[in-house]
FITORVO-566536 format. One line per field, with one value per residue (C-alpha): residue number from 1; residue in one letter; x, y, z. Coordinates in steps of 0.05 Angstrom, whole numbers, plus 32768, in hexadecimal, padded with zeros to 4 digits. Layout:
<nodes>
k <- NUM / ...
r <- A / ...
c1 <- X / ...
c2 <- Y / ...
c3 <- Z / ...
</nodes>
This chain:
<nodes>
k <- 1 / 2 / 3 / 4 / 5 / 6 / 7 / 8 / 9 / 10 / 11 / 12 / 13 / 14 / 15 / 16 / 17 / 18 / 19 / 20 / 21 / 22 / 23 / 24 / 25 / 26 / 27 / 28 / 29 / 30 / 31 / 32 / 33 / 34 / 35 / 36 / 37 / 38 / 39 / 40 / 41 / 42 / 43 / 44 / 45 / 46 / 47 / 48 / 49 / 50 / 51 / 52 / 53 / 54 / 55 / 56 / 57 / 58 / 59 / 60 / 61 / 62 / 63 / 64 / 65 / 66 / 67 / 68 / 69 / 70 / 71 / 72 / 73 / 74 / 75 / 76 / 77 / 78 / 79 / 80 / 81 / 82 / 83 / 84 / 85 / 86 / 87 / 88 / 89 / 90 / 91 / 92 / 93 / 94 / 95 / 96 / 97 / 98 / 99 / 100 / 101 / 102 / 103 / 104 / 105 / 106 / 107 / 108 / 109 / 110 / 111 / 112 / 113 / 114 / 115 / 116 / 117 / 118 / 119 / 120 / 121 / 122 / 123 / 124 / 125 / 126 / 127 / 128 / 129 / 130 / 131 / 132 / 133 / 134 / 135 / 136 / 137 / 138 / 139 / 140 / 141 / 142 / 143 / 144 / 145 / 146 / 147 / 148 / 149 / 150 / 151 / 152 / 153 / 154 / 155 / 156 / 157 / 158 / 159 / 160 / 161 / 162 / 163 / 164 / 165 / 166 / 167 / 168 / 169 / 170 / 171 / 172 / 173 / 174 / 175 / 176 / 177 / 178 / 179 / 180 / 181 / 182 / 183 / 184 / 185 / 186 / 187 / 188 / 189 / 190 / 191 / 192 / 193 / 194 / 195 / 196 / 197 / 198 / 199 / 200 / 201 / 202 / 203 / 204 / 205 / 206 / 207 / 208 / 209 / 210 / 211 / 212 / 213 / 214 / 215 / 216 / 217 / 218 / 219 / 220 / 221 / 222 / 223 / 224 / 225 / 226 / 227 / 228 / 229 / 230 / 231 / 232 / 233 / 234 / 235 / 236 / 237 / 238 / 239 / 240 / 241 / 242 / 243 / 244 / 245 / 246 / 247 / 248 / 249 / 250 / 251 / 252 / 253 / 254 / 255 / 256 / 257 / 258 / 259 / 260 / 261 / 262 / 263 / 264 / 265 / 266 / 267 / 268 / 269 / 270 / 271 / 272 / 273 / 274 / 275 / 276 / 277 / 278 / 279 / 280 / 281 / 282 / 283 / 284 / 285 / 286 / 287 / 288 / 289 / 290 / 291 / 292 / 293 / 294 / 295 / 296 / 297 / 298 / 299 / 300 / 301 / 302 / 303 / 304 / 305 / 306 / 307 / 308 / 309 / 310 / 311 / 312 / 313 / 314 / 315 / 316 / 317 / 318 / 319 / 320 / 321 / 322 / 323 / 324 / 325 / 326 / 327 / 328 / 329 / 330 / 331 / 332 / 333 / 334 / 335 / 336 / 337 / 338 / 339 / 340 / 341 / 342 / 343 / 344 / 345 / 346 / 347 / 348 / 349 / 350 / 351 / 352 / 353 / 354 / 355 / 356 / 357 / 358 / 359 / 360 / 361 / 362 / 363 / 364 / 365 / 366 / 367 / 368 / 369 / 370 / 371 / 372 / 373 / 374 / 375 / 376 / 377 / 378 / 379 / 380 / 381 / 382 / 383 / 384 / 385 / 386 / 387 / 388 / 389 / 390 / 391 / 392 / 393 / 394 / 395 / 396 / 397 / 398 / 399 / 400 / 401 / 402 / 403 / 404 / 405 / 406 / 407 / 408 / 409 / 410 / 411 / 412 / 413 / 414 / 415 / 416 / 417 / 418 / 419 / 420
r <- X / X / X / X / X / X / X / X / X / X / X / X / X / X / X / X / X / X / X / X / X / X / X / X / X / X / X / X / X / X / X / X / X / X / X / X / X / X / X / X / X / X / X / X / X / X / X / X / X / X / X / X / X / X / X / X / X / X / X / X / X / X / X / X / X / X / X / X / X / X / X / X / X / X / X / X / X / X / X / X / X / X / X / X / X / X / X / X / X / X / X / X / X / X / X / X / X / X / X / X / X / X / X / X / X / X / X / X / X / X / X / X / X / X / X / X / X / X / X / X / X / X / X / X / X / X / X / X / X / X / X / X / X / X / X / X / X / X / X / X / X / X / X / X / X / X / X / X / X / X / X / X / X / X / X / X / X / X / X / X / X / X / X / X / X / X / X / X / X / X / X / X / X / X / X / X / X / X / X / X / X / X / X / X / X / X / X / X / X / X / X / X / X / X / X / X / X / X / X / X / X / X / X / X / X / X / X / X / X / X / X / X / X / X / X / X / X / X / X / X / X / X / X / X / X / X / X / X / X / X / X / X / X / X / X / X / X / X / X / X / X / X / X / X / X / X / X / X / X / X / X / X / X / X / X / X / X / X / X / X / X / X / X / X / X / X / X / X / X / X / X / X / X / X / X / X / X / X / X / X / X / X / X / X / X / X / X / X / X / X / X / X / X / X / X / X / X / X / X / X / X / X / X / X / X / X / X / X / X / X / X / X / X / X / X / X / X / X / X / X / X / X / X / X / X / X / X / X / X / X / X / X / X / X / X / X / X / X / X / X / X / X / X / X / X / X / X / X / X / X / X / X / X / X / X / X / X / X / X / X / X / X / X / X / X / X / X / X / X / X / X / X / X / X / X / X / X / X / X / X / X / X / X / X / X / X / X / X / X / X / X / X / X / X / X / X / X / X / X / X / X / X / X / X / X / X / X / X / X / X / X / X / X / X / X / X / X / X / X / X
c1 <- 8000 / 8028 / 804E / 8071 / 8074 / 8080 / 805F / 802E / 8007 / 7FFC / 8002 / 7FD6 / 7FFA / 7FC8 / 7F8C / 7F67 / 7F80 / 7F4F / 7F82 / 7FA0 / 7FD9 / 801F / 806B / 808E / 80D7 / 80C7 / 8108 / 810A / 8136 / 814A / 815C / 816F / 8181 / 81C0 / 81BF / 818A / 8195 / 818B / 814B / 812E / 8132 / 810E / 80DE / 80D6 / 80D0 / 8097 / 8059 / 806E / 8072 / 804F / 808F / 80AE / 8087 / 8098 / 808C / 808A / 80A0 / 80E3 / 80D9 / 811F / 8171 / 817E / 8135 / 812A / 80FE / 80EF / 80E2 / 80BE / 80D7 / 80C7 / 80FB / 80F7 / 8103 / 8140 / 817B / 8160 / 814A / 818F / 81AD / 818B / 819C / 81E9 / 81EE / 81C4 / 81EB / 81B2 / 81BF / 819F / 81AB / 817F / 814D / 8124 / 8127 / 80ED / 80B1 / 807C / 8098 / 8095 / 8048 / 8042 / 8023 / 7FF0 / 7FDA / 7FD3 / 7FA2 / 7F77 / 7F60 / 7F55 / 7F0B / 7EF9 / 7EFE / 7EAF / 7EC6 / 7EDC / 7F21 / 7F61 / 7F8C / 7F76 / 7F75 / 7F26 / 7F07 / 7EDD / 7E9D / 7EB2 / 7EC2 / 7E83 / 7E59 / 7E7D / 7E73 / 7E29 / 7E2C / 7E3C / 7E06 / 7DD8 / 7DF2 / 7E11 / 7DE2 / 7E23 / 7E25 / 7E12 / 7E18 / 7E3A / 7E41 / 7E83 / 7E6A / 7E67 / 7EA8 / 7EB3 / 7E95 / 7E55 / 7E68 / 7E5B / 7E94 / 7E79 / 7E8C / 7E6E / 7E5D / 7E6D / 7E54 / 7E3D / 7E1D / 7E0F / 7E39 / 7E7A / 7EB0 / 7EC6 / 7F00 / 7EFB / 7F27 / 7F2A / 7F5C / 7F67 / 7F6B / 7FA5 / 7F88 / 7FC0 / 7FCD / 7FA5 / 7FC9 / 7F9F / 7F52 / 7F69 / 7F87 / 7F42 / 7F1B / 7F41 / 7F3B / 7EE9 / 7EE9 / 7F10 / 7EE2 / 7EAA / 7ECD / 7F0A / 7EFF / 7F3F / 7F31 / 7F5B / 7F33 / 7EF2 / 7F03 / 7F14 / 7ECC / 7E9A / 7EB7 / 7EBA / 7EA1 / 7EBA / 7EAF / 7ECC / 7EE1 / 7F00 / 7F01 / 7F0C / 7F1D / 7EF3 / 7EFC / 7F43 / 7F41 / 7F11 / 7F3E / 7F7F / 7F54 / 7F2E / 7F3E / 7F52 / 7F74 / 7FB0 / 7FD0 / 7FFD / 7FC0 / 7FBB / 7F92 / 7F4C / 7F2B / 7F0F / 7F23 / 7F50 / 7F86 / 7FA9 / 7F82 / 7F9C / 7F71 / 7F64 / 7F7E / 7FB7 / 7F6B / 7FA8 / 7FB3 / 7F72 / 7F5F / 7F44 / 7F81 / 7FB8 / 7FAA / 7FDD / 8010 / 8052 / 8055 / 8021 / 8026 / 8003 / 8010 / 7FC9 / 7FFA / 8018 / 800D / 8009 / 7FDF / 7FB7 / 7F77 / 7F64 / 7F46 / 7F3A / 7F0A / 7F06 / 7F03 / 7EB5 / 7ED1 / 7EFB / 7EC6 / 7E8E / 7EB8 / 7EC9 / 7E7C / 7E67 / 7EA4 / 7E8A / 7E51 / 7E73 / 7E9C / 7EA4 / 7E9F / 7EDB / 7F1E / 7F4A / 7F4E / 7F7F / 7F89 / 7FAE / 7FE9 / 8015 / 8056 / 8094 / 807A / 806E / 803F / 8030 / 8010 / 8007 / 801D / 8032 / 802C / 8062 / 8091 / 8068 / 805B / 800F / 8000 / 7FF6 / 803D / 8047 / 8014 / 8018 / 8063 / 804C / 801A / 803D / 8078 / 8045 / 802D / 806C / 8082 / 803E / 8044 / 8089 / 8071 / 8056 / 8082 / 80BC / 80A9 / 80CB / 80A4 / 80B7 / 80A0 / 8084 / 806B / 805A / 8087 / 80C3 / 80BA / 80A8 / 80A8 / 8081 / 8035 / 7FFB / 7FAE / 7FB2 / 7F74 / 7F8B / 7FA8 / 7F61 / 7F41 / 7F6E / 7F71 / 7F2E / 7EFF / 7F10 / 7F2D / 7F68 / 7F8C / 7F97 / 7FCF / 7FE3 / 8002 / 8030 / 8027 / 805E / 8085 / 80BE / 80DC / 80FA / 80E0 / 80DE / 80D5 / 80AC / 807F / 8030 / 801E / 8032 / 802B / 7FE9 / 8007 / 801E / 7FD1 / 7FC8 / 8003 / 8004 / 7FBD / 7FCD / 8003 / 7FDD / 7FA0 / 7FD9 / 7FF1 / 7FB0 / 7F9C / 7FD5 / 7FCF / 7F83 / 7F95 / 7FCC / 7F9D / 7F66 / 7F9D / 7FB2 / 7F64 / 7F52 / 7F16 / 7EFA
c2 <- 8000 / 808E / 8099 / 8060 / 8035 / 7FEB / 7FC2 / 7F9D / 7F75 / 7F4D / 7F16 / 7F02 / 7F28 / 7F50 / 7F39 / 7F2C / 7F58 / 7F7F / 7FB5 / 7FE4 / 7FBB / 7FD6 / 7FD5 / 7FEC / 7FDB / 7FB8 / 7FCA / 7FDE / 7FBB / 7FCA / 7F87 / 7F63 / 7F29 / 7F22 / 7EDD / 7EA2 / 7E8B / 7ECA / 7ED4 / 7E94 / 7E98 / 7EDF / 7EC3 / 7E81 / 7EB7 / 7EF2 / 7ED6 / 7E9E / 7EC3 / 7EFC / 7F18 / 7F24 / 7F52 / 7F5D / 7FA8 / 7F84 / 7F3C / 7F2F / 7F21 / 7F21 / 7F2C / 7F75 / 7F91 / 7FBB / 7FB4 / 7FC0 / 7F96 / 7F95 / 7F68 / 7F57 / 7F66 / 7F20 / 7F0F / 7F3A / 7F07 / 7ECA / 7EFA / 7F1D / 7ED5 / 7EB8 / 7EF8 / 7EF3 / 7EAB / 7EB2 / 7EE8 / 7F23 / 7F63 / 7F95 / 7FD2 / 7FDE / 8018 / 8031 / 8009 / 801B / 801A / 8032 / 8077 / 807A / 807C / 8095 / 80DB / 80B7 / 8094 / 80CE / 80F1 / 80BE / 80C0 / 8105 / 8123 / 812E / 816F / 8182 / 819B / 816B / 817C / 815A / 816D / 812A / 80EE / 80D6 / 809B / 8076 / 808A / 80CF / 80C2 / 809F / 80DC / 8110 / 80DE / 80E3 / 812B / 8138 / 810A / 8138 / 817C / 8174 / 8159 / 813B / 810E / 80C5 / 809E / 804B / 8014 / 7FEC / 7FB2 / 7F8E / 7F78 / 7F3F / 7F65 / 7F7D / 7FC1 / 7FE4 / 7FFA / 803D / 806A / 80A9 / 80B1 / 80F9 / 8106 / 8151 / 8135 / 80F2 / 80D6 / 80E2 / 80AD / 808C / 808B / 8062 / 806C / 8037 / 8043 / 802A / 7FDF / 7FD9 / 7FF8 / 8014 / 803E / 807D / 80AD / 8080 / 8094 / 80DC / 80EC / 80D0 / 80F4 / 8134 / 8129 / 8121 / 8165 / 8186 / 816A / 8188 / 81CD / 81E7 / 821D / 8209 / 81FE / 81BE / 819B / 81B0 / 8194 / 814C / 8161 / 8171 / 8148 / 8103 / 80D1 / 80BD / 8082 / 808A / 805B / 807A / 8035 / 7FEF / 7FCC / 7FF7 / 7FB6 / 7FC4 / 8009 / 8011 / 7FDD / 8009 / 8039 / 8011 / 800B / 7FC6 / 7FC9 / 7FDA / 800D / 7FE6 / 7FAE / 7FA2 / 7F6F / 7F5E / 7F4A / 7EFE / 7EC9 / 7E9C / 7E5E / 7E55 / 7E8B / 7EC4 / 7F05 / 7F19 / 7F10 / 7F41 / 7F64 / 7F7F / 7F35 / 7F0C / 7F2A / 7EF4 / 7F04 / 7EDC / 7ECC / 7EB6 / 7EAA / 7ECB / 7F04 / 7EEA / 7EBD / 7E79 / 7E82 / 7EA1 / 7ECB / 7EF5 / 7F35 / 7F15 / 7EE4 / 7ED6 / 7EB8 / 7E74 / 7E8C / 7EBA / 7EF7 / 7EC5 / 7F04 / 7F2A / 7F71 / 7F64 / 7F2F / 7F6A / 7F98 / 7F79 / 7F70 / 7FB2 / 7FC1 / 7F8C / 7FBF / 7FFD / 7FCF / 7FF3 / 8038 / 803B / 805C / 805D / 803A / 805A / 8035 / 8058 / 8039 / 8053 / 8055 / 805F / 809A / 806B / 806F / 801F / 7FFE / 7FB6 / 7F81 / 7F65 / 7F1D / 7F2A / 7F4C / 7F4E / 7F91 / 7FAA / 7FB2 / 7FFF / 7FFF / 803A / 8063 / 8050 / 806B / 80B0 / 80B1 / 809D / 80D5 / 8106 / 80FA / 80E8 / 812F / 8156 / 812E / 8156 / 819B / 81B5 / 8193 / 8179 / 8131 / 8101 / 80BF / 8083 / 8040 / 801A / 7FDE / 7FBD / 7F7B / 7FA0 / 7FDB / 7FD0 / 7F7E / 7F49 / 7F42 / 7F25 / 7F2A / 7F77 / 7F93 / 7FCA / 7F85 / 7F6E / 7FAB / 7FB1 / 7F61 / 7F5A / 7F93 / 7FB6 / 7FF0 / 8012 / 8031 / 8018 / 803B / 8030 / 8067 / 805C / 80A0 / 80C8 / 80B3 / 809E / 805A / 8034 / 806B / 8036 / 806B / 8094 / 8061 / 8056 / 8088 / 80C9 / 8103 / 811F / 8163 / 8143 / 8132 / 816E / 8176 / 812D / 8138 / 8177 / 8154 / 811A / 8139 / 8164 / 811F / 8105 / 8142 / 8137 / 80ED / 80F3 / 8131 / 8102 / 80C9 / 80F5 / 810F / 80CB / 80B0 / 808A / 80B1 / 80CC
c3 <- 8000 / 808C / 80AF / 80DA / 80B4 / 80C4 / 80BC / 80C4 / 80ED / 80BC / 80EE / 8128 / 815D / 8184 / 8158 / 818D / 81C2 / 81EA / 81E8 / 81AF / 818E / 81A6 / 8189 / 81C9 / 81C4 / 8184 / 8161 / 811B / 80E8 / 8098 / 8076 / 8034 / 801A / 7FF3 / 7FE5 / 7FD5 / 8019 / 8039 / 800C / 8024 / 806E / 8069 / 803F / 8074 / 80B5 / 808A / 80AA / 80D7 / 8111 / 813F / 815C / 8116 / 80E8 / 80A2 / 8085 / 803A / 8033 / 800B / 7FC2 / 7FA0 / 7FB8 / 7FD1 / 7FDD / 801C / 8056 / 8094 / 80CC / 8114 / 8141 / 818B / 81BC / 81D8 / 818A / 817D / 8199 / 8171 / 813B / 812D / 8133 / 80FB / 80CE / 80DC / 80D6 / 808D / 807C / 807A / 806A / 80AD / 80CB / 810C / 80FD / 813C / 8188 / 8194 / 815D / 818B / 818E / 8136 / 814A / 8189 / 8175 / 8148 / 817E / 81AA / 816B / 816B / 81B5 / 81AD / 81A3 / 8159 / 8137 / 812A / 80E6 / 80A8 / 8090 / 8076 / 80B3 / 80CE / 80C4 / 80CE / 80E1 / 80B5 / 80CC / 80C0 / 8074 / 8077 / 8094 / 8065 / 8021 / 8034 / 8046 / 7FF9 / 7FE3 / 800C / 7FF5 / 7FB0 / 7F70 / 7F49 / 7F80 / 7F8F / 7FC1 / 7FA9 / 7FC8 / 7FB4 / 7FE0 / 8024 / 8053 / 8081 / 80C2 / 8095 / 8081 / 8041 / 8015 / 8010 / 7FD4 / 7FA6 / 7F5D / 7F42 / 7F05 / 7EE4 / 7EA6 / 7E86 / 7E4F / 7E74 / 7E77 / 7EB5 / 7EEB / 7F26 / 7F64 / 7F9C / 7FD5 / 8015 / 7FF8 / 8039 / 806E / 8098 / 8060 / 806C / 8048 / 800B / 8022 / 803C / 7FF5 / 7FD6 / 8000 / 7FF8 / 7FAA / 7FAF / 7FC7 / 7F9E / 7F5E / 7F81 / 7FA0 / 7F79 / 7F3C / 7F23 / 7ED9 / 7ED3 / 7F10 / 7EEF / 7EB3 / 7ED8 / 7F00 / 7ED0 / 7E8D / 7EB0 / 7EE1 / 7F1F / 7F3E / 7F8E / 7FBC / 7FF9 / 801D / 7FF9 / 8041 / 8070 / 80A7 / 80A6 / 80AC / 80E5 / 8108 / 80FA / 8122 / 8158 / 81A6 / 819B / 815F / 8138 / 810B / 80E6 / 80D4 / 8082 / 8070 / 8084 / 80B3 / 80A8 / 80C6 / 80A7 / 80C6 / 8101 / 811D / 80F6 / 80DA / 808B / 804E / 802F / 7FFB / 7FC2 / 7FB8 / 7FB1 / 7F72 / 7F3A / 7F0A / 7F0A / 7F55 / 7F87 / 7F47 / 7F69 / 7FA2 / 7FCC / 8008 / 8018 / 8064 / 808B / 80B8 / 807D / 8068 / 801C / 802E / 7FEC / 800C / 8002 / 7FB8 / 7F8D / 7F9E / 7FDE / 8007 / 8004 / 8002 / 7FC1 / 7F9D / 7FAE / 7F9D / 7F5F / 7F4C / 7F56 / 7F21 / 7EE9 / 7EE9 / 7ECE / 7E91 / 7E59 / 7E88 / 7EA7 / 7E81 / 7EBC / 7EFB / 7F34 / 7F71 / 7FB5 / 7FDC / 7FFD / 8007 / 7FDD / 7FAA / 7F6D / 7F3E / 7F1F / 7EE3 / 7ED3 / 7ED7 / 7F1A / 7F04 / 7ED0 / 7EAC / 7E6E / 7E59 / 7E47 / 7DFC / 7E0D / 7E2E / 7DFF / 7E1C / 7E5C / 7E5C / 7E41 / 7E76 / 7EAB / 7E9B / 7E95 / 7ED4 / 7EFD / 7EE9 / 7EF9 / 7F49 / 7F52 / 7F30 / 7F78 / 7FA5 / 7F85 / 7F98 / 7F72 / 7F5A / 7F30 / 7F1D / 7EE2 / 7EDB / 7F28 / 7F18 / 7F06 / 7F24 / 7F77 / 7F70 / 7F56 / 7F6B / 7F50 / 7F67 / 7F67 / 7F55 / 7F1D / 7EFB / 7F02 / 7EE7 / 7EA7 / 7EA2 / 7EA3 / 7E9C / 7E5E / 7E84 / 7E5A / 7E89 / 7EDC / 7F0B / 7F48 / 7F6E / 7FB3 / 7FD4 / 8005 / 8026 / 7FF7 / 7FE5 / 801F / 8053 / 8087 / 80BE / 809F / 807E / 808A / 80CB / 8099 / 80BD / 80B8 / 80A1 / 8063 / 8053 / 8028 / 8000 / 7FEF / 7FDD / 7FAE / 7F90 / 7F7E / 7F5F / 7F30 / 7F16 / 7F0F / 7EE5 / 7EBB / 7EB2 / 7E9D / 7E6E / 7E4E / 7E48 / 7E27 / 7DF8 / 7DE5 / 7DD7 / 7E18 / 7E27 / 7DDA
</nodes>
């Protein structure tokens, strides 16, 4: 899919607590693996334990990532990395204190106002998604589906005049990734506030299709008393007592094929099938019904401040490739025009590491739609400090920047025929 960063609970740790999950004196490590053998004992300890949580699991020799590890971990921990001969360098002692001032926000009382200096909860984005449904005629209220726990994957429709083609958004697919929804949310308003002539263009000329939320479960758990910020997946229960299914992998195309895990305690973890997860096979159905009216599909990670395009099954190329490039150059450059933040990517396989079962892979695999992106917001590449809890401060400019590239990429995309 911030700030803090690491990882995951993609594991059982804490699932069941009564109390908020905590990472005092986790410590915080960087590692790689220089060598098969190095490669495969990572691979063998991502998901096999709760004392030893994996930021992103190990897919080839010299990728980054960071680590949480127990303190009662660390001795046996450290051993296994010397005698295998990974590459580490200790981070942070202490991984509560990368989230400690998050924590602190959410116990405070709610600002009566909705703004993007916070982060909100989900019945927040909820109330204000409805709010516009109420108060603005472009506006429509979706549903993207039902999760696990029997909530609705709540979105909006925002469209001036019929006719128009379509963009869908869906963020928040990994829910401890809230710079995703915030940046969404941020977006929606501007279609329906700014007088900028660019964003009315994107407002009036063409569809949206919004989905703040794709794994509200998650979310609201990232949030809850007795949950935990650095939770992913979501939240059905699967083997050896262990919570959710990683939702950016169970995707019916090419499912489970290579970057996904078979273990129930991973991060990765595929599912046991296919769509096997209700959130991404509702989901899913509820997109079947707009083929043939959607031109681009964007999707919302975060982090590492790359912007993605099939495939991440292989390192075969679309048949656009051609187009894609000129789009994606267009719109890496607009991101930076504000800011001067610097993205890259490319194709997902090549360009962050192989995964398959991702849903813009679906949605261009499947559903006639042209043109799918996936963009990893702020912080940058191997910010393993700095990584999910972003500071809330950051919401807006990442926000700005965002809907600049966006404007680009769909004025590029118009240019080249995708929506004529």
């Amino acid at each position: 899919m911030s700030k803090l960063l690491f990882l995951l609970l993609g594991v059982c740790l804490a699932v069941v607590s009564a109390q908020r999950a905590r990472y005092d004196n986790y410590h915080v490590y960087e590692i790689s693996a220089n060598n098969l053998k190095a490669l495969e004992l990572l691979k063998s300890i991502e998901g096999s334990s709760d004392s030893v949580l994996f930021l992103d699991s190990i897919h080839y020799l010299g990728q980054k990532a960071g680590v949480f590890v127990a303190p009662h971990k660390v001795p046996d921990f450290l051993k296994n990395l010397i005698d295998n001969e990974v590459t580490f360098e200790l981070k942070e002692k202490n991984a509560q204190s990368l989230i400690e001032a998050e924590e602190q926000d959410l116990a405070k009382p709610r600002a009566a106002v909705y703004d993007w200096t916070n982060y909100h909860d989900l019945e927040e984005n909820y109330a204000w998604l409805e709010s516009l449904a109420a108060n603005y005629p472009q506006v429509s209220l979706i549903e993207g589906g039902k999760t696990y726990e029997g909530r609705k994957i709540q979105g909006i429709k925002i469209s001036y005049k019929s006719g128009n083609p379509g963009i869908f958004i869906e963020a928040g697919i990994h829910s401890r990734e809230w710079i995703g929804p915030a940046t969404t949310t941020w977006i929606v308003n501007e279609l329906l506030t700014s007088s900028t002539p660019s964003v009315r263009d994107l407002a009036e000329n063409y569809d949206w299709y919004i989905i703040p939320h794709a794994n509200p479960d998650g979310y609201a758990y990232t949030r809850a008393s007795n949950g935990d910020r650095m939770w992913r997946r979501t939240r059905s229960k699967q083997a050896k007592g262990c919570y959710g299914v990683d939702a950016n992998r169970n995707w019916d195309f090419h499912w489970n094929e290579v970057g996904a895990s078979d273990k129930p305690c991973s991060d990765t973890f595929a599912g046991e099938s296919a769509f096997s997860e209700i959130e991404t096979k509702s989901l899913a159905d509820f997109i079947k019904t707009l083929k043939g009216k959607i031109g681009l599909y964007i999707s919302f990670h975060s982090y590492s401040q790359l912007l993605l395009y099939p495939y991440g099954h292989t390192q075969n190329l679309p048949a656009n490739i051609k187009d894609y490039r000129q789009i994606f150059d267009v719109a890496i450059k607009a991101m930076g025009n504000r800011y001067g933040t610097k993205y890259v990517g490319g194709n997902i396989y090549d360009a962050i590491y192989p995964a398959s079962g991702a849903s813009i892979d679906w949605a261009f695999g499947t559903q006639d739609v042209k043109l799918a992106f996936c963009y990893e917001l702020r912080p940058g590449k191997n910010a393993f400090l700095t990584g999910f809890n972003l500071p809330k401060e950051q919401i807006i400019p990442t926000s700005q920047e965002t809907l600049d590239s966006i404007t680009a990429m769909v004025a590029e995309s118009k240019k080249l025929g995708y929506f004529n």
